[in-house]
RODO-2510 file (C-alpha; in nm, 4 decimals, decimal comma):
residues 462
     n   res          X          Y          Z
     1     x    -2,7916     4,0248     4,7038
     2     x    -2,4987     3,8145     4,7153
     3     x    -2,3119     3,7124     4,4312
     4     x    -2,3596     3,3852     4,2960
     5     x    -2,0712     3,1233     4,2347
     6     x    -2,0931     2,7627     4,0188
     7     x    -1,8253     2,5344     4,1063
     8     x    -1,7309     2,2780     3,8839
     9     x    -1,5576     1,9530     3,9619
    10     x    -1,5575     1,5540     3,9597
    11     x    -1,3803     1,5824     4,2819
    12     x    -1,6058     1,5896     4,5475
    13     x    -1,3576     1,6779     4,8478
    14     x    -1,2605     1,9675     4,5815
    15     x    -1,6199     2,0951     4,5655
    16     x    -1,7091     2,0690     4,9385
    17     x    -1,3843     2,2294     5,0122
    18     x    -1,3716     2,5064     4,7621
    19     x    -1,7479     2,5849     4,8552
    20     x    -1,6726     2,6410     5,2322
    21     x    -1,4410     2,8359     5,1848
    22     x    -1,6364     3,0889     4,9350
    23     x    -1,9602     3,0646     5,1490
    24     x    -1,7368     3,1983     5,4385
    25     x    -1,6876     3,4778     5,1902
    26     x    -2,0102     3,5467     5,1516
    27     x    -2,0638     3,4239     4,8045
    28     x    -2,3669     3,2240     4,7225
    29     x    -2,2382     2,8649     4,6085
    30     x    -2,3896     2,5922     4,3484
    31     x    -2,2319     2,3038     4,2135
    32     x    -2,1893     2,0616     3,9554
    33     x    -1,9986     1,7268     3,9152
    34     x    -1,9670     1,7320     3,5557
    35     x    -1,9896     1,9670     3,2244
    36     x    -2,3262     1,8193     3,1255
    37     x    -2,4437     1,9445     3,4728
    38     x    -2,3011     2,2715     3,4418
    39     x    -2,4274     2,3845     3,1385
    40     x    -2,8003     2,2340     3,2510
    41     x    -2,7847     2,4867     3,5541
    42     x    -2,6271     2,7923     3,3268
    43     x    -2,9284     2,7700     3,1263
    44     x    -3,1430     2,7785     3,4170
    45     x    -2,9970     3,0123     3,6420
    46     x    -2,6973     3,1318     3,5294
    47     x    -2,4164     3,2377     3,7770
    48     x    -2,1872     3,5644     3,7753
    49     x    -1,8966     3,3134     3,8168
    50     x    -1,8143     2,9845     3,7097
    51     x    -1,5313     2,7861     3,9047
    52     x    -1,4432     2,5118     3,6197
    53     x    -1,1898     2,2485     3,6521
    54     x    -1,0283     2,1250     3,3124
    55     x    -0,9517     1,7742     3,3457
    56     x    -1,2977     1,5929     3,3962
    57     x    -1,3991     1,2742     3,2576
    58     x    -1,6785     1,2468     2,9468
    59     x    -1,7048     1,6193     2,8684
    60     x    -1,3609     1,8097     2,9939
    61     x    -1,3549     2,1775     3,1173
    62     x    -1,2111     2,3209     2,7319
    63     x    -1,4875     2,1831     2,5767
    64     x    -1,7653     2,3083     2,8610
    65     x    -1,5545     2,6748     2,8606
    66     x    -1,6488     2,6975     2,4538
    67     x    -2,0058     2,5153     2,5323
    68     x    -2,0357     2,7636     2,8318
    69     x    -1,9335     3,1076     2,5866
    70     x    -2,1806     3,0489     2,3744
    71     x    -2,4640     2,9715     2,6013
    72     x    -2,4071     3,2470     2,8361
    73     x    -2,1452     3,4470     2,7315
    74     x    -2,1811     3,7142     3,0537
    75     x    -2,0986     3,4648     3,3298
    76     x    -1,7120     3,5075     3,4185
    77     x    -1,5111     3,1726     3,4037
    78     x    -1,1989     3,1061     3,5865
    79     x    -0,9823     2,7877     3,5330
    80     x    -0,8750     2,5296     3,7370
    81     x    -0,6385     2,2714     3,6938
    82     x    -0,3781     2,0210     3,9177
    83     x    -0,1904     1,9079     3,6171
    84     x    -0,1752     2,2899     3,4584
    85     x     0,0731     2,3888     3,1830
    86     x     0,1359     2,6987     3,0013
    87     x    -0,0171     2,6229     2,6661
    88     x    -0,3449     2,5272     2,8612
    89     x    -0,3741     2,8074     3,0147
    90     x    -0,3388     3,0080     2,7432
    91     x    -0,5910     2,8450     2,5440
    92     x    -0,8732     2,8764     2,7936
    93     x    -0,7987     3,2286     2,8627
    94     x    -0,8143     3,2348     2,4572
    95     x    -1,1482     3,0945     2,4802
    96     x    -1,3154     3,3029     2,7159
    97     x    -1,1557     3,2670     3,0495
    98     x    -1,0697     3,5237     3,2772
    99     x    -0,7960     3,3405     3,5398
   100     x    -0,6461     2,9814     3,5604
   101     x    -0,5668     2,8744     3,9265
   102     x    -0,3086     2,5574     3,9689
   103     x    -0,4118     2,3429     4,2127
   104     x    -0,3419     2,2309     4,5340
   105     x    -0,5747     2,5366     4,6191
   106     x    -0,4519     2,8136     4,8649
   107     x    -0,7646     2,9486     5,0579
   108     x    -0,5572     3,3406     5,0474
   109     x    -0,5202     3,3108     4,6592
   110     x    -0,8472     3,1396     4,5666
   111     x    -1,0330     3,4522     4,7762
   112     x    -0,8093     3,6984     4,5870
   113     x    -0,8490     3,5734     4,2188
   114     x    -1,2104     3,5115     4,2732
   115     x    -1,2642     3,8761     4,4119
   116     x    -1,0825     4,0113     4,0591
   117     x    -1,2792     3,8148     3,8392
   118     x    -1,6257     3,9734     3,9802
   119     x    -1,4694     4,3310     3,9992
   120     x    -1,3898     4,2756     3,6506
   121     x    -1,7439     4,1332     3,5381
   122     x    -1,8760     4,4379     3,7712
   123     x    -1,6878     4,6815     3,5824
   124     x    -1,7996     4,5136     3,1942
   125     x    -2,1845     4,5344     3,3118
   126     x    -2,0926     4,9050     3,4252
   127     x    -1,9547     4,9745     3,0868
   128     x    -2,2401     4,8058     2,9314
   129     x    -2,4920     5,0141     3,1070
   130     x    -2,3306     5,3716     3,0317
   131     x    -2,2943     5,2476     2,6440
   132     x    -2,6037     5,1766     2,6582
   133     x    -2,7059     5,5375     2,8360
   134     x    -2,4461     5,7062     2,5642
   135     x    -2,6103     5,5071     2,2964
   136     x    -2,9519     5,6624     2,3567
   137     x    -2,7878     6,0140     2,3830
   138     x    -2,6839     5,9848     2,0800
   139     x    -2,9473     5,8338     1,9559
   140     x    -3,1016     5,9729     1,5987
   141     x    -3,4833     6,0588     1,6300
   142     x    -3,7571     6,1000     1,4051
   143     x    -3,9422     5,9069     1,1176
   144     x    -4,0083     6,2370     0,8587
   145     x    -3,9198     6,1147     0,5129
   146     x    -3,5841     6,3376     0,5594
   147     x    -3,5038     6,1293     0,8247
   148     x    -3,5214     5,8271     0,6404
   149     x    -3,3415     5,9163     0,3670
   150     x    -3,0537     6,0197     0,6275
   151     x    -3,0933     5,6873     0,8020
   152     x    -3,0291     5,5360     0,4287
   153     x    -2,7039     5,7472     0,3419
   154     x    -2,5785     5,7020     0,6869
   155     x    -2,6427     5,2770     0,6444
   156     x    -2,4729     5,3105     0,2772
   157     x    -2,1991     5,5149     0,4244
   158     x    -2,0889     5,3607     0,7603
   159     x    -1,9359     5,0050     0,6291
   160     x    -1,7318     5,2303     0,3960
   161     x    -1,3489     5,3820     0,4753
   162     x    -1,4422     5,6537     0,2587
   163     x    -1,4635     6,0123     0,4129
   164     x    -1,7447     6,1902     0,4628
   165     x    -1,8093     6,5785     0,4463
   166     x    -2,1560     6,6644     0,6893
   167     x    -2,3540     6,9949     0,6369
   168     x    -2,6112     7,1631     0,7731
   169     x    -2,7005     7,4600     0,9926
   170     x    -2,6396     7,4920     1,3817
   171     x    -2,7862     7,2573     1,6164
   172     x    -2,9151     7,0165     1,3513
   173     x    -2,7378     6,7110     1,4764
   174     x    -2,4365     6,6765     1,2137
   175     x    -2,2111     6,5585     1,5021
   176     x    -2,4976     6,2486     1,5682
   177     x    -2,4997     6,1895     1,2441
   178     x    -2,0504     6,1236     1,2370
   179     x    -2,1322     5,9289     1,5235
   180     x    -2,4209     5,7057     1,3311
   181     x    -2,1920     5,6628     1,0723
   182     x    -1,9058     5,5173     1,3373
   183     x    -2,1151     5,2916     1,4792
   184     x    -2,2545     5,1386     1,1244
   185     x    -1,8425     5,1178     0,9977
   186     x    -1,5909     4,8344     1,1017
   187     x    -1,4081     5,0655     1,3292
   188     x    -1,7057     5,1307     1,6067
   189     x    -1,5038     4,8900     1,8979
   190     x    -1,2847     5,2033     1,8222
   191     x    -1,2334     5,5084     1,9248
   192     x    -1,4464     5,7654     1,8318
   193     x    -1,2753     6,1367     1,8767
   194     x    -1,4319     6,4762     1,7814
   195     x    -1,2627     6,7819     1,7597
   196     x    -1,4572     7,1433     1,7326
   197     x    -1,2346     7,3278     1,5068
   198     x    -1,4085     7,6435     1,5773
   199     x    -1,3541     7,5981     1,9474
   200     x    -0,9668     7,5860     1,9256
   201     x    -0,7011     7,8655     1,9631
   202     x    -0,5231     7,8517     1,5954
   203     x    -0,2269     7,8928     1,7966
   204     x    -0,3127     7,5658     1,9118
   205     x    -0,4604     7,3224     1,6894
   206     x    -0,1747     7,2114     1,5149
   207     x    -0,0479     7,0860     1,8527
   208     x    -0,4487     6,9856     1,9415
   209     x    -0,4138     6,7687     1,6476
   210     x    -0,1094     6,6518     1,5617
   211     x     0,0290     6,6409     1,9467
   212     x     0,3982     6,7812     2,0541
   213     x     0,6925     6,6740     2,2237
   214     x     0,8461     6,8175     2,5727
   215     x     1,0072     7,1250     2,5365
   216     x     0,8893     7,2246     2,1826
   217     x     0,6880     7,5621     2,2892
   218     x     0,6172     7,7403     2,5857
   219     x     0,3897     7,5854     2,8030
   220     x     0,4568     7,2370     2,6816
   221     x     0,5993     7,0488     2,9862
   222     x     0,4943     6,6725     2,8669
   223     x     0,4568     6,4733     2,5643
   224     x     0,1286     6,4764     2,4234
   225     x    -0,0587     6,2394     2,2049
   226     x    -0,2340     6,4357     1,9002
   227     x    -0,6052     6,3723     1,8181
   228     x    -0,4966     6,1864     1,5170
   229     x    -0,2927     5,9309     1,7280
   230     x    -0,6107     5,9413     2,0002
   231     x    -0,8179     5,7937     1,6939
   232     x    -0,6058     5,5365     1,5370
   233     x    -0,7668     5,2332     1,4274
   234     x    -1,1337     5,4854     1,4366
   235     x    -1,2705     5,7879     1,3930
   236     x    -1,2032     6,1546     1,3544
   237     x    -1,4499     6,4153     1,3175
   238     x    -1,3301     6,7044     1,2337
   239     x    -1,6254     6,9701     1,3423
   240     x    -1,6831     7,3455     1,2197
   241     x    -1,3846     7,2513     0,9564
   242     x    -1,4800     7,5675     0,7623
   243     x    -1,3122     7,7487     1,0709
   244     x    -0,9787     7,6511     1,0748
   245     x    -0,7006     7,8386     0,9201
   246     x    -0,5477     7,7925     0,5581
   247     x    -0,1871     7,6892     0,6946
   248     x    -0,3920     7,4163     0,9343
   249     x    -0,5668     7,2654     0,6612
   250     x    -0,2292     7,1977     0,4472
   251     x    -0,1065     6,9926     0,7590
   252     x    -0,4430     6,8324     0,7146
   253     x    -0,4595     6,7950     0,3941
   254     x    -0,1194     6,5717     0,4056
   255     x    -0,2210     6,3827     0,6975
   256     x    -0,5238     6,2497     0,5300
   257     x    -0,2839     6,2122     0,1673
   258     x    -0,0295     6,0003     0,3624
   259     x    -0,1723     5,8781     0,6796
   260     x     0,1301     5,9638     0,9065
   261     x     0,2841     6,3047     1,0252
   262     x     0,5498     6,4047     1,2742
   263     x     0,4682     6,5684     1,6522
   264     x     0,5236     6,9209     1,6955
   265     x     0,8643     6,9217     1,7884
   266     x     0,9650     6,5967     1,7205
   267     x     1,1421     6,4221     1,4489
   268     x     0,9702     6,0514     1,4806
   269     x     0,7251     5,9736     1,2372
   270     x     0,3939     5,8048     1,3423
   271     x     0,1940     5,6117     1,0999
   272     x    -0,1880     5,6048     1,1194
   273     x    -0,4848     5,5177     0,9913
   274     x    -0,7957     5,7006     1,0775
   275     x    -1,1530     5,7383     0,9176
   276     x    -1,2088     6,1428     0,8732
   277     x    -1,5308     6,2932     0,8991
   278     x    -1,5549     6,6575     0,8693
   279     x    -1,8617     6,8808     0,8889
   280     x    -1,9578     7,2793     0,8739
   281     x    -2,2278     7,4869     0,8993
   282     x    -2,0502     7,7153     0,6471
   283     x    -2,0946     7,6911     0,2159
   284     x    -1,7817     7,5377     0,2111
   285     x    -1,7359     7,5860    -0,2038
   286     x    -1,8203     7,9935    -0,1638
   287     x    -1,5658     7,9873     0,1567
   288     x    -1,3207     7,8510    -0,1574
   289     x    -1,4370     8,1255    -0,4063
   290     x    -1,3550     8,3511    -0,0929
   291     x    -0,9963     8,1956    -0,0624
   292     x    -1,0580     8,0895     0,2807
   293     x    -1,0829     7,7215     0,2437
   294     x    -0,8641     7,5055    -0,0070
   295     x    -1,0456     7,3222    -0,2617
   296     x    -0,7813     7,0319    -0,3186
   297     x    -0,8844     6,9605     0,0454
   298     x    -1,2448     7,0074     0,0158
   299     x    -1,2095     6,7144    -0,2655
   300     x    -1,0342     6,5112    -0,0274
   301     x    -1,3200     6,5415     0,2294
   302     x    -1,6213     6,5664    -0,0095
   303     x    -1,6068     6,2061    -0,1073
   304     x    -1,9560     6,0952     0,0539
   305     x    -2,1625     6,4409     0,1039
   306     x    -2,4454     6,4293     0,3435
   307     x    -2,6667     6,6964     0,4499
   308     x    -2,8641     6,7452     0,8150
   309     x    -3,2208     6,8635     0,7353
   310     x    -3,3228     7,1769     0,9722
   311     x    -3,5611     7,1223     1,2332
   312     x    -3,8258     7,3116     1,0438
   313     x    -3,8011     7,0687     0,7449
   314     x    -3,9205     6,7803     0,9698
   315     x    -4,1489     6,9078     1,1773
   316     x    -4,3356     6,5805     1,2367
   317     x    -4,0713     6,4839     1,4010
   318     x    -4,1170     6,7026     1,7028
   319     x    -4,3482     6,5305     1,9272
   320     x    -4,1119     6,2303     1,9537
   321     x    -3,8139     6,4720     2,0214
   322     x    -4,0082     6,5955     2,2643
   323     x    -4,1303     6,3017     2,4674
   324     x    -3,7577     6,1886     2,4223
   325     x    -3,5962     6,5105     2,5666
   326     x    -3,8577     6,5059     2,8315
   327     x    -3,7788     6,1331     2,9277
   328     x    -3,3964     6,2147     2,9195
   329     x    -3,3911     6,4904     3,1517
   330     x    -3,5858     6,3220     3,4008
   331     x    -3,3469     6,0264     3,4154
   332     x    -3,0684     6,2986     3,4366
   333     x    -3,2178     6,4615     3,7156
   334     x    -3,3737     6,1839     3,8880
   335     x    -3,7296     6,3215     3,8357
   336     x    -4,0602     6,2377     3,7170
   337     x    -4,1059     6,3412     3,3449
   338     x    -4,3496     6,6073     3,2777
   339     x    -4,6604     6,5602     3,0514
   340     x    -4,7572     6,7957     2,7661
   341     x    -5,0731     6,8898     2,5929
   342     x    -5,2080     6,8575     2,2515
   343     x    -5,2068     7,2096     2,2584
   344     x    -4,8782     7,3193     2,3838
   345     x    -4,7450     7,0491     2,1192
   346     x    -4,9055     7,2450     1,8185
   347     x    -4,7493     7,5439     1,9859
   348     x    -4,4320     7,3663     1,9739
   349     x    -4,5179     7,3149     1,6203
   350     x    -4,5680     7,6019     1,5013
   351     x    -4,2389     7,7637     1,6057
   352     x    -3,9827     7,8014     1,3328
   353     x    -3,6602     7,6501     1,5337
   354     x    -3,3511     7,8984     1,4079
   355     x    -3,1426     7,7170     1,6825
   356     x    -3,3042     7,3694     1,5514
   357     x    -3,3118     7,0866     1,7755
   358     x    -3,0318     7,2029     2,0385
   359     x    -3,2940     7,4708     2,0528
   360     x    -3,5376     7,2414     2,1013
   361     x    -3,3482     7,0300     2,3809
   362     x    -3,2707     7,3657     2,5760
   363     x    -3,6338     7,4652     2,5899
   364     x    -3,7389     7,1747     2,7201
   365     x    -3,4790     7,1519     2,9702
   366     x    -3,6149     7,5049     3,0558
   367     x    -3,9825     7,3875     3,1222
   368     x    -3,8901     7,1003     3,2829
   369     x    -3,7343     7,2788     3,5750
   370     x    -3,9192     7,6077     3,5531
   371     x    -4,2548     7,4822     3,4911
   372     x    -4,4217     7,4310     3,8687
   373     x    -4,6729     7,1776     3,7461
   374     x    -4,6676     6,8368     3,6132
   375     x    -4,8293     6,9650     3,3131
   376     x    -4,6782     7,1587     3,0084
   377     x    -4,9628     7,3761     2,8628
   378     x    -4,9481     7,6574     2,5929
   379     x    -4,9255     7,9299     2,7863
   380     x    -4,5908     7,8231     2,9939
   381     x    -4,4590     7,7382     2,5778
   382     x    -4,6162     8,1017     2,4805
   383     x    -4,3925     8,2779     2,8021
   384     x    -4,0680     8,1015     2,6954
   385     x    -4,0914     8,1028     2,3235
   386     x    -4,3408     8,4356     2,2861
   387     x    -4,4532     8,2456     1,9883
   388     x    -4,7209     8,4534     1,8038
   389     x    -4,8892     8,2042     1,5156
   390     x    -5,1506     8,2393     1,3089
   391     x    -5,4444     7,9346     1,2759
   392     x    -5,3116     7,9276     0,9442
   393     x    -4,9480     7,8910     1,0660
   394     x    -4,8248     8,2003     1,1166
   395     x    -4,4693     8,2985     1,1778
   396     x    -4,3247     8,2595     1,5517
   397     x    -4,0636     8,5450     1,7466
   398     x    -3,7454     8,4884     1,8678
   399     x    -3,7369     8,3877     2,2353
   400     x    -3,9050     8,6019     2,5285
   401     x    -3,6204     8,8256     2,6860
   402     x    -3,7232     8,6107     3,0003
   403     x    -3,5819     8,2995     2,8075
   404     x    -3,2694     8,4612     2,6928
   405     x    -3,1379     8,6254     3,0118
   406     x    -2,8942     8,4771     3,2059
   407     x    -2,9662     8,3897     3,5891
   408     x    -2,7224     8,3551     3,8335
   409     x    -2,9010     8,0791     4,0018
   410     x    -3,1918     7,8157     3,9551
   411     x    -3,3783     7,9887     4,2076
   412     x    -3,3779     8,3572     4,0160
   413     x    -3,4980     8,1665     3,7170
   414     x    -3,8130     7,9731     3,8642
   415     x    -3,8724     8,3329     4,0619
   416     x    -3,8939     8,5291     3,7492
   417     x    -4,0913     8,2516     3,5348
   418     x    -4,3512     8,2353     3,8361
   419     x    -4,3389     8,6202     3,8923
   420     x    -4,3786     8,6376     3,4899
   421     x    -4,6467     8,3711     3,5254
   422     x    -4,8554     8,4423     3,7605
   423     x    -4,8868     8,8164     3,6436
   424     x    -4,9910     8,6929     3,2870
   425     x    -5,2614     8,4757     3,4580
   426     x    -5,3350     8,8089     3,6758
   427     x    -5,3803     9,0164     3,3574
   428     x    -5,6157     8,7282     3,1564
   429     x    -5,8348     8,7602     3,4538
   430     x    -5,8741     9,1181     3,4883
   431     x    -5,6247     9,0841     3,8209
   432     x    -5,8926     8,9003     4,0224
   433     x    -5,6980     8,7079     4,2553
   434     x    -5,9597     8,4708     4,3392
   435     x    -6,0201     8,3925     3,9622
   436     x    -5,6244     8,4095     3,9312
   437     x    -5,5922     8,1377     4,2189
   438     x    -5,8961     7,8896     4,1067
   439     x    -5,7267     7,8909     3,7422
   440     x    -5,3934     7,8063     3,8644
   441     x    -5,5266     7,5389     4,1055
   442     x    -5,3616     7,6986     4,4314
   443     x    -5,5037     7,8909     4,7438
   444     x    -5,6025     8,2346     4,7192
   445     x    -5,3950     8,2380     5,0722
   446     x    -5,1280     8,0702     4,8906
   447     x    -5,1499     8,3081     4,5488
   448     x    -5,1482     8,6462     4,7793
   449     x    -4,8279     8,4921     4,9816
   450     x    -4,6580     8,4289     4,6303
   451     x    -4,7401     8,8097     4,4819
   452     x    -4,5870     8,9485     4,8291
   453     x    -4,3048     8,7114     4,8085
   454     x    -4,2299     8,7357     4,4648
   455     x    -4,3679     9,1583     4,4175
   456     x    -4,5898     9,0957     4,1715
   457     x    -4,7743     9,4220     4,0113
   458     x    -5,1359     9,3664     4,1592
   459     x    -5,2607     9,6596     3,8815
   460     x    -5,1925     9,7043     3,5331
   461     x    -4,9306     9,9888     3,4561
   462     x    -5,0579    10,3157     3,3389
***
């Protein structure tokens, strides 16, 4: 669909003119001899740009440009004027606008400014879109009383500067939960950087964090901005902090004390200021008993402590962490979502979670491309998770050896789930292939094809 252009102007040998010339672009044209107009046909069919002279009688372009901002604040505005100054310019670009164009018009620059102003608009809706995809991604789910009080510390804790120390175990989410807070503080049109201690060379982190100049090690061929500099004006989050060495957290430890440090290398000193948030998965005061963490530091960080409930604490939480990893990997992949049963859900359930809920997002991710119907039932959550639970709730084993091993391709992996499968289905129905085949909704002609192809065991082993 072509992109849609309002032209604004008292002049009507400006409007037939400058409309010519944009149709021959290809742009669809409206237009308007006034500001009154104008703003009548933004709020019923807004444009993507807006072509708005300044000096108009009655109601003059500055005053439609602050009318036009708040009534629809997406459409892209650029300037026109014949008797243009500096100080005009800058004011409209002040309010809102993108370009200001002197008149006479030149049918070469016209073209040129108006093809910037919708690559930029382009590129904002682009931006808006994969926010809005990173939003959900990060998005915290659940409604378990846990959850709620979390939501409530990490409200009472975003509009603060003070820092904040996360814990919890693996794969509960403490990294979601910095980024909650960022987004509920002043600082979330900043940036938002996190760094996995653990991950991190300690040859290396000093440099990871503080940056270095040219020439200060081997290896170091270019300046290099630190992830403290990265986040000024935001956010740091410091992950796995219980990791990193003693002599890393005293160059910490005075960052945080005095908000500036020097490059490795270098003799400049950069001021900062940057929101820490630091989280571990380790008992951070028995690490201090130990001597491997310092507790002047830990005080520093500790200031607002939150904790990340484990999976199993919030169980009731699981069926919309489901349906949402389910709905998110589809979208990834371009693929219908699979539905699950009641009864695979209680299976789901049941399960303890060591890994918690990147467990969780991996299984699914897992049944979603290795289960060959549209339907999720127990006994495809029973291969992958071998859970063995009670009706009274039971205890649940670690992962089937099929869902731990490594394949080197997506086709080994649906090969051994359906060679796993299908032989599980064989064995419930005392290897009769033609029961074997009506269960699993397939051919019998089909179901002896996929044994050959896939060498399934036709008789139990002795």
């Amino acid at each position: 669909m072509a992109e849609s252009i309002l032209i604004v102007d008292d002049e009507p040998a400006i409007l037939t003119s400058l409309s010519k010339i944009l149709e021959d672009e290809g742009y669809q044209i409206a237009m308007a001899k006034s500001g009154q107009e104008a703003l009548k046909m933004l709020g019923a069919d807004p444009p993507d740009l807006m072509m708005l002279d300044i000096w108009m009688p009655e109601l003059d372009g500055i005053e439609t440009l602050k009318r036009a901002r708040e009534q629809a604040p997406q459409v892209q505005v650029v300037m026109m004027s014949g008797h243009g100054n500096i100080e005009t310019a800058v004011k409209a670009i002040k309010l809102g606008a993108y370009d200001f164009i002197e008149k006479p018009l030149s049918l070469e620059n016209v073209t040129l400014r108006v093809r910037h102003a919708l690559d930029q608009r382009r590129l904002q809706e682009e931006n808006k879109t994969l926010r809005s995809k990173v939003d959900r991604q990060f998005e915290l789910i659940g409604t378990s009383p846990v959850m709620q009080k979390l939501r409530t510390l990490i409200k009472t804790a975003g509009p603060a500067n003070a820092r904040v120390l996360i814990g919890g175990e693996n794969g509960t989410g403490k990294e979601l939960v910095a980024r909650a807070i960022h987004q509920h503080s002043p600082r979330s049109d900043k940036p938002f950087v996190a760094v996995n201690c653990a991950a991190i060379p300690e040859t290396l982190i000093e440099s990871e964090l503080l940056g270095h100049e040219k020439g200060s090690f081997t290896g170091a061929t270019a300046q290099k901005r630190g992830q403290f500099e990265q986040a000024d004006g935001g956010t740091l989050f410091l992950d796995e902090i219980g990791d990193m060495s003693l002599s890393t957290q005293a160059k910490v430890l005075r960052v945080l004390q005095e908000q500036q440090f020097m490059r490795v290398g270098g003799t400049k000193v950069i001021k900062v200021d940057v929101r820490v948030i630091a989280a571990s998965n380790k008992d951070l005061q028995a690490e201090i008993k130990k001597g491997n963490f310092r507790e002047d530091l830990y005080y520093r960080l500790n200031v607002v402590p939150i904790e990340v409930p484990p999976l199993r604490q919030r169980k009731q939480d699981i069926p919309l962490l489901v349906k949402h990893f389910l709905k998110t990997h589809a979208e990834e992949q371009k693929v219908k979502p699979k539905e699950i049963t009641a009864e695979a859900m209680v299976a789901l359930e049941q399960y303890d979670w060591p890994g918690n809920i990147r467990e969780l997002r991996n299984l699914i991710e897992r049944l979603m491309i290795m289960v060959p119907s549209e339907t999720i039932d127990p006994s495809h959550i029973g291969l992958l998770l071998q859970s063995h639970s009670t009706a009274a709730g039971g205890t649940a084993t670690a992962p089937s050896p099929l869902a731990m091993k490594n394949f080197d391709s997506l086709k080994d992996a649906r090969n051994a789930f359906e060679r796993e499968y299908i032989s599980r289905k064989l064995r419930e129905h005392n290897w009769n292939v033609s029961r074997t085949a009506e269960d699993l909704q397939i051919e019998r002609s089909h179901l002896h094809r996929k044994i050959k192809l896939l060498n399934v065991e036709l008789r139990p082993e002795n």
